[in-house]
C-alpha positions, 0 to 999 in steps of 0.5 A, spaced: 217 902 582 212 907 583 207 904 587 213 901 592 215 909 593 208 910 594 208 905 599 213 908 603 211 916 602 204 913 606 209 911 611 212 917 611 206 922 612 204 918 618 205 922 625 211 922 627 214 919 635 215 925 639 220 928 639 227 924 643 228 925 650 232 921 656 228 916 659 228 914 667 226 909 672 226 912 678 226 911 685 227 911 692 232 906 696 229 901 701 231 906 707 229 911 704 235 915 705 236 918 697 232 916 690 236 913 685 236 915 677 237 909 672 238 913 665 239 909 659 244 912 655 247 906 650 253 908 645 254 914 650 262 915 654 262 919 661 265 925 658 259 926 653 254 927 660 253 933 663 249 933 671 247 939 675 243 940 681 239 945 684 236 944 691 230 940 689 232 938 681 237 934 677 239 936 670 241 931 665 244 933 658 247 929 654 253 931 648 252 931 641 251 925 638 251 927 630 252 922 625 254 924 618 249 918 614 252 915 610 253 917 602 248 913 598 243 913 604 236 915 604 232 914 610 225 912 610 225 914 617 230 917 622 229 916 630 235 915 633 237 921 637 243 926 633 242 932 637 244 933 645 239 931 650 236 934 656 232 933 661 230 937 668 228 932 674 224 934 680 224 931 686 218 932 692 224 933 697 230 937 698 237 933 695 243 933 698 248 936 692 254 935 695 254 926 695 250 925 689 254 919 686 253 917 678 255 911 674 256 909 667 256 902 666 254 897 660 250 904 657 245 904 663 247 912 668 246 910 674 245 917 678 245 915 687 242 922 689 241 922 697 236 927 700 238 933 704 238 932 711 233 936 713 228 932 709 230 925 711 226 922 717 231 921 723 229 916 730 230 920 737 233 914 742 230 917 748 236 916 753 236 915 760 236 922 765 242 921 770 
């Protein structure tokens, strides 16, 4: 029993995994018009997410998520996320914060954050002079 404790102690000295953090795929859409966030958020309802924007930036937090464990557990190793999450993401152009549009379905956030109107390439028609 020793040497398989000691086993496990070895496993347990070794570097941790940084620390937890929300994670994205980000990108623009085929027009160009707004950037999309797609968070995975497994486990989480929509009251546990908190969105703020800033001209140029999208804070997203997640709720606590504390677990009591279980009585007679002793964990070898704890990596799933027990505490509130938050992550600032800053965006190369300004955003319009009026329209930003976010969804939660099958545990992936998806967060529609269209750009500012002044940062949004426009065509000019040239018409006709009378």
């Amino acid at each position: 029993m020793a040497r398989e404790w000691s086993r496990w102690a070895g496993v347990m000295l070794r570097p941790a995994l940084p620390p937890p953090r929300l994670t994205a795929d980000i990108y623009e859409t085929a027009g160009g018009e707004a950037f999309v966030l797609e968070i995975p958020v497994p486990g989480l309802e929509r009251g546990e997410i908190i969105i703020e924007a800033t001209s140029d930036s999208l804070t997203v937090a997640t709720g606590p998520q504390a677990t009591e464990p279980e009585p007679g557990r002793r964990y070898v190793q704890r990596e799933l996320p027990v505490r509130p999450l938050s992550r600032i993401f800053e965006f190369p152009e300004d955003i319009d914060t009026d329209n930003i549009r976010a969804t939660l379905e099958h545990g992936i956030l998806r967060i529609n954050v269209p750009k500012a109107a002044a940062g949004r390439r426009k065509v000019i028609a040239v018409g006709r002079s009378a």
